[in-house]
C-alpha positions as CSV (number, residue, x, y, z in Angstrom):
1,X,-21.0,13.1,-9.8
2,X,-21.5,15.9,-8.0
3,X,-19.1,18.5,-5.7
4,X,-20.7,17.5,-3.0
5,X,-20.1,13.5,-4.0
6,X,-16.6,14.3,-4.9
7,X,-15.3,15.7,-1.7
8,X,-17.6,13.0,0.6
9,X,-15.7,10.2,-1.4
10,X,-12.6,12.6,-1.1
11,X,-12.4,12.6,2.7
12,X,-13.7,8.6,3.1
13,X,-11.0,7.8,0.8
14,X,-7.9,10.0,2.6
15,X,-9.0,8.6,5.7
16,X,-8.6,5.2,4.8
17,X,-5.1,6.5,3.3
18,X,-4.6,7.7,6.7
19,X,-5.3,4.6,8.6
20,X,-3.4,2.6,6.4
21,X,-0.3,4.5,6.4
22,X,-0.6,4.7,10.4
23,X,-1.6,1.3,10.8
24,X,2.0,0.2,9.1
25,X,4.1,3.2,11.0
26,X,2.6,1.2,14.3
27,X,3.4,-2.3,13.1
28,X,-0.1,-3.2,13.9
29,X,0.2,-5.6,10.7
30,X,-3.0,-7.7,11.4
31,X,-5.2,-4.6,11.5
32,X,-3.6,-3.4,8.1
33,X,-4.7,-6.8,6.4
34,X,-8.1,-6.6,7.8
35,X,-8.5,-3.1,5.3
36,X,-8.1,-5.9,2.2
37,X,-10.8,-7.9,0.6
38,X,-10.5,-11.0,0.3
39,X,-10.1,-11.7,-3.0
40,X,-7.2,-8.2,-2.6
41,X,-4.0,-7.7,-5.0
42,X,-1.0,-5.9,-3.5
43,X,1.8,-4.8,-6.5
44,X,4.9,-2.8,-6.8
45,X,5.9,-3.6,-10.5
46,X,9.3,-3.7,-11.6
47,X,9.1,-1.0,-14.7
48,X,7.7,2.4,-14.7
49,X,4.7,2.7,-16.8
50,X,4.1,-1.7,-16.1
51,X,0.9,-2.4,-17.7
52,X,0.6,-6.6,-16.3
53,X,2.2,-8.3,-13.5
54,X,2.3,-11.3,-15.4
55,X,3.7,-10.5,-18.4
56,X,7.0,-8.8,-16.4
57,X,8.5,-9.3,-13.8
58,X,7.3,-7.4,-10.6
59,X,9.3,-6.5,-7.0
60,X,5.9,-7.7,-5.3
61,X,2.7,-9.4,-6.3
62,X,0.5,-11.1,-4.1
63,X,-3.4,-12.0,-4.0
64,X,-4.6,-12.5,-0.1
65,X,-3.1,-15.6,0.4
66,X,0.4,-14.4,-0.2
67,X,-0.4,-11.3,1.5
68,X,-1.4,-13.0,4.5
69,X,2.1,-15.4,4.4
70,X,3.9,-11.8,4.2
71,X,2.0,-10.5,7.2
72,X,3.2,-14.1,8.9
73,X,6.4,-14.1,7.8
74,X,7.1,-10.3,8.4
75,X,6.2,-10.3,12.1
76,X,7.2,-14.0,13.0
77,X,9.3,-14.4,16.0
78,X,11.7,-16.2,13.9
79,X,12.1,-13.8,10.9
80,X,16.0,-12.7,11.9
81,X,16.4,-11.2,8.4
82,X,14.0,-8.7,9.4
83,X,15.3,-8.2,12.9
84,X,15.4,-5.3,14.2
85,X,11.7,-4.0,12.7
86,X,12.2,-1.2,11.2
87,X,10.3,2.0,11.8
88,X,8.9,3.9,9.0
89,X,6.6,7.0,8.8
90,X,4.5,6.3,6.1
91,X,3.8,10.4,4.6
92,X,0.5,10.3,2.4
93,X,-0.4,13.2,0.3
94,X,-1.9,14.6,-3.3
95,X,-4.8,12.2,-2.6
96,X,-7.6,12.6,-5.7
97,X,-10.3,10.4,-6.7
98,X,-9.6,9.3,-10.5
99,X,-13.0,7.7,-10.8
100,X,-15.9,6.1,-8.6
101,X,-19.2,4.3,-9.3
102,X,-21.6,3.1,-6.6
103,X,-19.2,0.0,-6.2
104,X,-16.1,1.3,-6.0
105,X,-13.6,4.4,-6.0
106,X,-9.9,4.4,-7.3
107,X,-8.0,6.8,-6.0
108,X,-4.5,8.0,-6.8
109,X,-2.0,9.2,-3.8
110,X,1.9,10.1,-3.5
111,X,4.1,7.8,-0.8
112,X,7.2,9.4,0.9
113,X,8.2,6.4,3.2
114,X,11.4,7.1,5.5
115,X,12.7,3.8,7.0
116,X,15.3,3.5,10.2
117,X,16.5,0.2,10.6
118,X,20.2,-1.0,11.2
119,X,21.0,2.7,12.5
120,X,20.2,3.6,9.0
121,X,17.7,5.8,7.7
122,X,16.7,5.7,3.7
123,X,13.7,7.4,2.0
124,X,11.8,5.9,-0.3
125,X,8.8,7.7,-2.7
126,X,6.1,6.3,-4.7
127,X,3.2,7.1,-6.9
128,X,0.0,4.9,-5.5
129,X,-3.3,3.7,-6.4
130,X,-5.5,2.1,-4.2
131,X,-9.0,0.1,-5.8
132,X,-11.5,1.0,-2.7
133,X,-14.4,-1.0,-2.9
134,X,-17.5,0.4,-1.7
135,X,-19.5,-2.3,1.4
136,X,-21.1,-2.5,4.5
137,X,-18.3,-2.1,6.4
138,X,-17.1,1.6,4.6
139,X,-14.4,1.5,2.2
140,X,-12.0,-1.1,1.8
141,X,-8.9,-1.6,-0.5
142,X,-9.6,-4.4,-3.2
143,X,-6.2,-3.5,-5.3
144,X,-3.1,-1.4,-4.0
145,X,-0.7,-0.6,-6.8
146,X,2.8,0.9,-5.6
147,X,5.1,2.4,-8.4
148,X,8.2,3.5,-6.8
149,X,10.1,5.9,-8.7
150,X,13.6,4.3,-8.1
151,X,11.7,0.6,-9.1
152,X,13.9,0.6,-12.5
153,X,17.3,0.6,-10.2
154,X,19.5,-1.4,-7.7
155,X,17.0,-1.5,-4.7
156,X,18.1,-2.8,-1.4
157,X,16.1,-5.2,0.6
158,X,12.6,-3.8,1.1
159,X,11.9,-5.4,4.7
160,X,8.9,-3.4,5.5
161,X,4.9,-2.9,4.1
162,X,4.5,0.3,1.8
């Protein structure tokens, strides 16, 4: 691939980064799912280093359809667990391109989330790697993997989308 490839792919990709991460800090949860595939996997494994979702435990893993019922369930009028919303700013960074093909790019990224909800504010940070597929359409995630560091300790209820 060449330079001029790599930073092309480079700039599509933190775009889409971008969007996603502003999409969630404006609760516009519909338009976040609509950057998904259909046949989309969204996982934040339980263990550092997690090589399947099956074979241990994970804190999330859904395919679309479970995605979707989080979308539902999250902004539902009747979801009082997760009343008030809370308000995050989702902080993207160290975005590289691990590998592409014509198909598809993967792309690793760093996550510093800070959440205020309950007139409390906690920080949360991650190492992430999105599966972009390559269609008509631009880029569009096909797999998000979300390994927060802390995912090996006493977490608190996570009642927002990383």
């Amino acid at each position: 691939m060449s330079t001029h490839i790599d930073s092309a792919l480079l700039t599509q990709a933190q775009d889409l980064l971008h969007h996603e991460a502003w999409l969630l800090d404006k609760q516009r949860c519909a338009d976040w799912l609509d950057l998904y595939t259909q046949d989309a996997t969204y996982w934040v494994p339980l263990e550092q280093d997690q090589a399947d979702p099956f074979q241990t435990s994970s804190i999330i893993y859904d395919d679309r359809v479970l995605l979707e019922l989080r979308v539902q369930q999250y902004t539902h009028s009747r979801a009082h667990a997760r009343k008030p919303l809370a308000r995050t700013v989702h902080q993207v960074g160290n975005v590289r391109v691990l590998s592409a093909d014509a198909a598809q790019v993967t792309v690793a990224s760093t996550l510093v989330l800070v959440e205020y909800r309950l007139e409390r504010q906690r920080t949360w940070a991650a190492l992430v790697e999105h599966r972009l597929r390559v269609g008509p359409e631009g880029l569009r995630i096909a797999a998000k993997r979300v390994d927060l560091v802390n995912s090996d300790s006493e977490l608190p209820g996570i009642a927002f989308l990383l």
